[in-house]
C-alpha positions as CSV (number, residue, x, y, z in Angstrom):
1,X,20.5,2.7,56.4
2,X,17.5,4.9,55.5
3,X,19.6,7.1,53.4
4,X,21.3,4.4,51.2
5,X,17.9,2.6,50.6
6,X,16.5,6.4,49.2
7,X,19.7,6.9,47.6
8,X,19.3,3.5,46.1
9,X,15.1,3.9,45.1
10,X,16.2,7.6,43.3
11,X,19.0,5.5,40.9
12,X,16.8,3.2,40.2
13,X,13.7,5.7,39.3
14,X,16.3,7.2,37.1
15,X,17.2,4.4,35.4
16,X,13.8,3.4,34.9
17,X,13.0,7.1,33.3
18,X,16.0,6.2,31.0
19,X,14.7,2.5,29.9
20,X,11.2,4.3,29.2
21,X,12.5,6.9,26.9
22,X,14.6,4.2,25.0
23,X,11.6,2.4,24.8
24,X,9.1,5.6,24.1
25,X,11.7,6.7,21.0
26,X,11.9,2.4,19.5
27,X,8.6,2.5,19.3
28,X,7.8,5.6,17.4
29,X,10.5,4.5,15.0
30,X,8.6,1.3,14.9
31,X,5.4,3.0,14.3
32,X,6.3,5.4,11.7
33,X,8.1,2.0,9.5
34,X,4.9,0.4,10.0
35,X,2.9,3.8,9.1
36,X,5.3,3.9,5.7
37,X,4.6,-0.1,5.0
38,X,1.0,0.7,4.8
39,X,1.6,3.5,2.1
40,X,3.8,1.5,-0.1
41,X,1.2,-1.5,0.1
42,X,-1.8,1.1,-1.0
43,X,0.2,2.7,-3.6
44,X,1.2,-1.4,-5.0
45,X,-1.5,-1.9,-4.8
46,X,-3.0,0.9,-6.5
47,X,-0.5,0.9,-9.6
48,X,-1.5,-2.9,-10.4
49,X,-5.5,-2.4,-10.0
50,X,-6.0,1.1,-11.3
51,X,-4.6,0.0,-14.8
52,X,-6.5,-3.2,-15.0
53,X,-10.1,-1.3,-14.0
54,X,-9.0,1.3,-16.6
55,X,-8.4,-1.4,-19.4
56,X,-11.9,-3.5,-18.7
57,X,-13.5,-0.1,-19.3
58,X,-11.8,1.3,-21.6
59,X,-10.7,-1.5,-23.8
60,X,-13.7,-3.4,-25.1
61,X,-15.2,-0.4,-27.3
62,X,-11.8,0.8,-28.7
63,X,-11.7,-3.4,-29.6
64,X,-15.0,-3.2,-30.9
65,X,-14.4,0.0,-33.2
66,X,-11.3,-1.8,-34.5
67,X,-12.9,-4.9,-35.3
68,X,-15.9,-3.2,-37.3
69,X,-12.8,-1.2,-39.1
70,X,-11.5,-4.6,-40.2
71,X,-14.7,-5.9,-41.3
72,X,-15.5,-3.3,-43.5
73,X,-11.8,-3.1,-45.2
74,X,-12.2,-7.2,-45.1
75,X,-15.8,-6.9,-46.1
76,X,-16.4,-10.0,-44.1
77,X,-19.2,-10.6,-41.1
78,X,-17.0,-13.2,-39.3
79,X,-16.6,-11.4,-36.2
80,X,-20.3,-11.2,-35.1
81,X,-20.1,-15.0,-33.7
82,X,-17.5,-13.0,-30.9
83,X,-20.4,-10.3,-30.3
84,X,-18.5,-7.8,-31.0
């Protein structure tokens, strides 16, 4: 009776080694979708942001060179009320 009960524990432990690995190998498949998630969510969100900081400091002095090149060829001062 002994025998069949050891017999019986050692299937068991094996199956459980098994269940563990499955388990072990899920998860680090799990993990490394998660890990790439992250990246792609950064790098979104870098390529929207990055442009839009590089416009608002960039932008408003090329706009302000272009509106004084106007005003001369024009020969108007109607764009001081924008304070540019």
């Amino acid at each position: 009776m002994e025998n069949n009960d050891l017999i019986e524990i050692k299937k068991m432990l094996r199956q459980n080694a098994e269940s563990i690995e499955d388990i072990q190998r899920r998860m680090m498949r799990f993990e490394n979708y998660l890990r790439w998630q992250k990246i792609w969510a950064i790098t979104k969100i870098l390529i929207i942001a990055v442009p839009i900081i590089l416009s608002i400091i960039y932008l408003p002095p090329l706009f302000r060179e272009t509106f004084h090149v106007y005003q001369e060829l024009l020969g108007t001062e109607s764009y001081n009320g924008l304070g540019l």
